[in-house]
Structure formats: C-alpha cells, structure tokens
TORRO-600494 format. One line per field, with one value per residue: residue in three letters; residue number from 0; x, y, z of N, C-alpha, C in turn. Coordinates in pm, 1 decimal. Atoms other than C-alpha are relative to their C-alpha. Last residue first. Layout:
BEGIN
r (ALA,...)
k (NUM,...)
n.u (X,...)
n.v (Y,...)
n.w (Z,...)
ca.u (X,...)
ca.v (Y,...)
ca.w (Z,...)
c.u (X,...)
c.v (Y,...)
c.w (Z,...)
***
This chain:
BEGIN
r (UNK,UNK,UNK,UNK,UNK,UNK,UNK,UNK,UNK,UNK,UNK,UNK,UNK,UNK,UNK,UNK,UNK,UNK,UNK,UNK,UNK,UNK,UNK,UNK,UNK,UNK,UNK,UNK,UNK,UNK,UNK,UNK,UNK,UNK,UNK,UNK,UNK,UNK,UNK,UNK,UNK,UNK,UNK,UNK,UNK,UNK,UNK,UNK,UNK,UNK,UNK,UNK,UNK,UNK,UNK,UNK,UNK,UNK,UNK,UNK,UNK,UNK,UNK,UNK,UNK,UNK,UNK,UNK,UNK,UNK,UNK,UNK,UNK,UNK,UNK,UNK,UNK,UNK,UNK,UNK)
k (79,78,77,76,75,74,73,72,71,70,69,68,67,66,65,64,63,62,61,60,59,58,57,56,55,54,53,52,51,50,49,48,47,46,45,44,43,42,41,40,39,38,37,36,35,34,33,32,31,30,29,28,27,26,25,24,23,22,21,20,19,18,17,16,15,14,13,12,11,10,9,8,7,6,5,4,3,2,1,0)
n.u (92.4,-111.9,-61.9,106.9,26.8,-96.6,37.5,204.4,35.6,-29.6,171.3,46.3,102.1,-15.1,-82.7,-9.2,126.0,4.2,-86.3,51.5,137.0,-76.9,-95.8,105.4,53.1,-89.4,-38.9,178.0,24.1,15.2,66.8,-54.3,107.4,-11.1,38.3,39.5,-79.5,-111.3,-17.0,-62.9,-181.2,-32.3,-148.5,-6.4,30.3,38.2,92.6,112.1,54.8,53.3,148.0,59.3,26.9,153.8,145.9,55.9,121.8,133.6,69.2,-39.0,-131.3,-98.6,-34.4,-94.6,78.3,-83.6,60.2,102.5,-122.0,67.8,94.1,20.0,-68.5,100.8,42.0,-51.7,170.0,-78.7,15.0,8.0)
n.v (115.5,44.1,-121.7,-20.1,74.2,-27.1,-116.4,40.3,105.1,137.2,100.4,52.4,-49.4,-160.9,-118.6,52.9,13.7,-127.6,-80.1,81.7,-14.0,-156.4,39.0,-2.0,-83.7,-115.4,72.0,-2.2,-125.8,-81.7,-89.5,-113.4,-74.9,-98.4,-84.8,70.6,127.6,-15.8,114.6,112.3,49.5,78.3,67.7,-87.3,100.5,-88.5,-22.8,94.7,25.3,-130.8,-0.2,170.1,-7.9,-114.5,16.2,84.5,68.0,-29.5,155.4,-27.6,68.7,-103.6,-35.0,46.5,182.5,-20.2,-62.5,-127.1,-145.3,-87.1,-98.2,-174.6,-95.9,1.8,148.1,-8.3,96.0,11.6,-11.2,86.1)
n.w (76.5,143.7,64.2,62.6,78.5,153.9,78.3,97.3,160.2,-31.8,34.3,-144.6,-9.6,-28.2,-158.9,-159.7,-68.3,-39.8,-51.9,-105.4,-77.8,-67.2,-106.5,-127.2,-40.9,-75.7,-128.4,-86.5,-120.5,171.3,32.3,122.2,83.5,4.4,-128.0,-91.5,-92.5,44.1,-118.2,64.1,63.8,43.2,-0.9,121.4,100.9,105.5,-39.8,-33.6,117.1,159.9,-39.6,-15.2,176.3,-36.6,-55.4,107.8,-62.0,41.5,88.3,86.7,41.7,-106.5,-197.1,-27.8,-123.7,-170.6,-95.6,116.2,-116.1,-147.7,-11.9,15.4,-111.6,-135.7,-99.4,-102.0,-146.6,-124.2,-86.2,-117.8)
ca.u (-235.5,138.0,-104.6,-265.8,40.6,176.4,-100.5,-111.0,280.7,250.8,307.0,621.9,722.5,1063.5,1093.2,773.2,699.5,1078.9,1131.4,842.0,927.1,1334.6,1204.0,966.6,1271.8,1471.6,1248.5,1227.4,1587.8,1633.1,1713.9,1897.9,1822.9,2053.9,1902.2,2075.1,2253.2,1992.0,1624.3,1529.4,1374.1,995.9,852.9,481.4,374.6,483.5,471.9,676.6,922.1,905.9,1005.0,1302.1,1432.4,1381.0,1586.2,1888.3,1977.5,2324.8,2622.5,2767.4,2885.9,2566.9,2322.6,2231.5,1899.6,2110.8,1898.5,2188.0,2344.2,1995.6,2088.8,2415.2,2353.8,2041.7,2250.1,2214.3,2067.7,2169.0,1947.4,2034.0)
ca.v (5456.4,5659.9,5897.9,5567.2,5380.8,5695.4,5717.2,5313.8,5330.6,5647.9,5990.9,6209.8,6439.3,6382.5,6022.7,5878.2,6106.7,6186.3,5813.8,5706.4,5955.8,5894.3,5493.9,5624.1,5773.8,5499.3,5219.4,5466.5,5466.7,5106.4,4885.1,4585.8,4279.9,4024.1,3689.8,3464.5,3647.8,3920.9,4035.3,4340.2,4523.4,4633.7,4864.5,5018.4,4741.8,4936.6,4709.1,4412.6,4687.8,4922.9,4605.6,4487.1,4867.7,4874.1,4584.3,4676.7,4913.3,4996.9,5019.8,5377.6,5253.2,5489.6,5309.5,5372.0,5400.2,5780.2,5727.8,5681.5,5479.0,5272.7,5255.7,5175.6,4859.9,4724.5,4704.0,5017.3,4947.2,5221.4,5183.2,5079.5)
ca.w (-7910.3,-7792.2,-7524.6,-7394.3,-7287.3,-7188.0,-6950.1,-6869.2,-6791.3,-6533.1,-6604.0,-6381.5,-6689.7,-6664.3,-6617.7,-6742.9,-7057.0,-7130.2,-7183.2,-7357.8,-7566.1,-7603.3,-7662.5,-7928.0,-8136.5,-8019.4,-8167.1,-8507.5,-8488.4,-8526.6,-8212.0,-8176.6,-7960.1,-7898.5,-7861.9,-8105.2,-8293.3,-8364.0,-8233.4,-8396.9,-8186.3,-8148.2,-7941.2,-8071.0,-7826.5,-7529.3,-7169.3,-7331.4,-7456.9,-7201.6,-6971.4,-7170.2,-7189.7,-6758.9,-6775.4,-6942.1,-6661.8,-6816.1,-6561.2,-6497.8,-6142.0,-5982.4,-6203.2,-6587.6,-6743.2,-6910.4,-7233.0,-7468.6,-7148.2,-7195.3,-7605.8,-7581.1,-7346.3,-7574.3,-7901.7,-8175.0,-8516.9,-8799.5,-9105.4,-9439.0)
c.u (-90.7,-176.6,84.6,-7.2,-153.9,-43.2,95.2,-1.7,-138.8,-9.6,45.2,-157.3,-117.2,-130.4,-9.7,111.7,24.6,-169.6,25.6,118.9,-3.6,-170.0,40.2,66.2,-120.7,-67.0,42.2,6.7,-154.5,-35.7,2.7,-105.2,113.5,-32.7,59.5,-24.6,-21.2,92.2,140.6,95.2,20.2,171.4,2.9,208.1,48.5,-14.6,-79.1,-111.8,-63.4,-41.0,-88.7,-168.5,-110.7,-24.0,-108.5,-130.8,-80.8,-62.0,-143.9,-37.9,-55.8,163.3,101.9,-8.4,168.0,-120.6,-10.4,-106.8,-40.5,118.0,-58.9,-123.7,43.2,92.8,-81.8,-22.1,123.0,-52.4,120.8,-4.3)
c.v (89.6,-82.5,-84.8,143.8,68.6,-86.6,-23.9,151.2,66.3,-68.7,-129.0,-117.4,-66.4,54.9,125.7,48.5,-99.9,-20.9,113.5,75.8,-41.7,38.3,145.1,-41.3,-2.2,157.1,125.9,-54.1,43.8,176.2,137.6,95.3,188.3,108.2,153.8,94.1,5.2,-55.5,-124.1,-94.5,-89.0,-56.3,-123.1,-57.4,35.7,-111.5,75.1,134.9,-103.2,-149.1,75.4,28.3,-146.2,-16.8,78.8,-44.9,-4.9,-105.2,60.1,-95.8,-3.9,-41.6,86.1,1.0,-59.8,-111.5,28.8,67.0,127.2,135.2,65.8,66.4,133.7,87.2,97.4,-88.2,21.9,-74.1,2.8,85.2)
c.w (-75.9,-63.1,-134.8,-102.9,-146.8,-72.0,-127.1,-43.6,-62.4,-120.1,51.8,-109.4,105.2,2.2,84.7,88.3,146.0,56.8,89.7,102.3,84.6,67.9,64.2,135.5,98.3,13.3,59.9,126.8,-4.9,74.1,-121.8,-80.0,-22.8,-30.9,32.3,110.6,101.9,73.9,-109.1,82.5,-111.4,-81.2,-72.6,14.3,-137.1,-139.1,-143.2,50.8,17.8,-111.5,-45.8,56.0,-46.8,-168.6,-28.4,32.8,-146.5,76.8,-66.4,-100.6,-179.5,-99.4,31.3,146.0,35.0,75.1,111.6,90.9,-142.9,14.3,164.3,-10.2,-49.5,127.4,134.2,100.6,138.0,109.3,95.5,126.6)
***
C-alpha cells in the first residue's frame, strides 16, 4: 500500500507556506486543475490525498516554477 499525504502536509512538504507557517492550499488546487498528470485521491468527502507519484511531479512542477523562474504553459509542455 502506498503512503497518501493530506493537502496541508504536502504544501509545508513543499515550503507553499506564508509568513505564520500556514499552508497555501490553493496554489496545490491550482497545479492540479492547471497539471493534468495531478491527480489525488479524493477521500471523506472532499479531502484530497496524494500518492507519491502526485508528489514526485508536485516537487517538479515545483522546482520548475519556483526555482527555475518558467511559467505554467512551459512546464505544462516540458511534463507532456
């Protein structure tokens, strides 16, 4: 069986946190409507839950828009 991690350990996994340490759940929500290769598992009732495939493209995506400055549509076209 897999390991599935909820939506607020995975942003503070990928430091999407604010100043007070909170996760920015959002930005994961919008990856995964903009990336298609995202796909949670979706879990009492609306709680999504990520596998570590998910996570390993999630660290990509990730390191390609933070740290390496691309925009959506390149990464979109670098993961297709």
């Amino acid at each position: 069986m897999t390991k599935l991690i909820n939506i607020s350990d995975l942003s503070k996994l990928l430091n999407l946190v604010n100043k007070e340490n909170k996760p920015k759940n959002y930005i994961l929500r919008f990856w995964e409507k903009e990336f298609k290769q995202i796909k949670p598992k979706i879990l009492n009732g609306n709680r999504r839950y990520y596998d570590e495939k998910n996570i390993k493209i999630l660290k990509k995506i990730h390191f390609l828009l933070k740290e390496q400055g691309m925009t959506v549509n390149g990464v979109k076209k670098l993961l297709n």
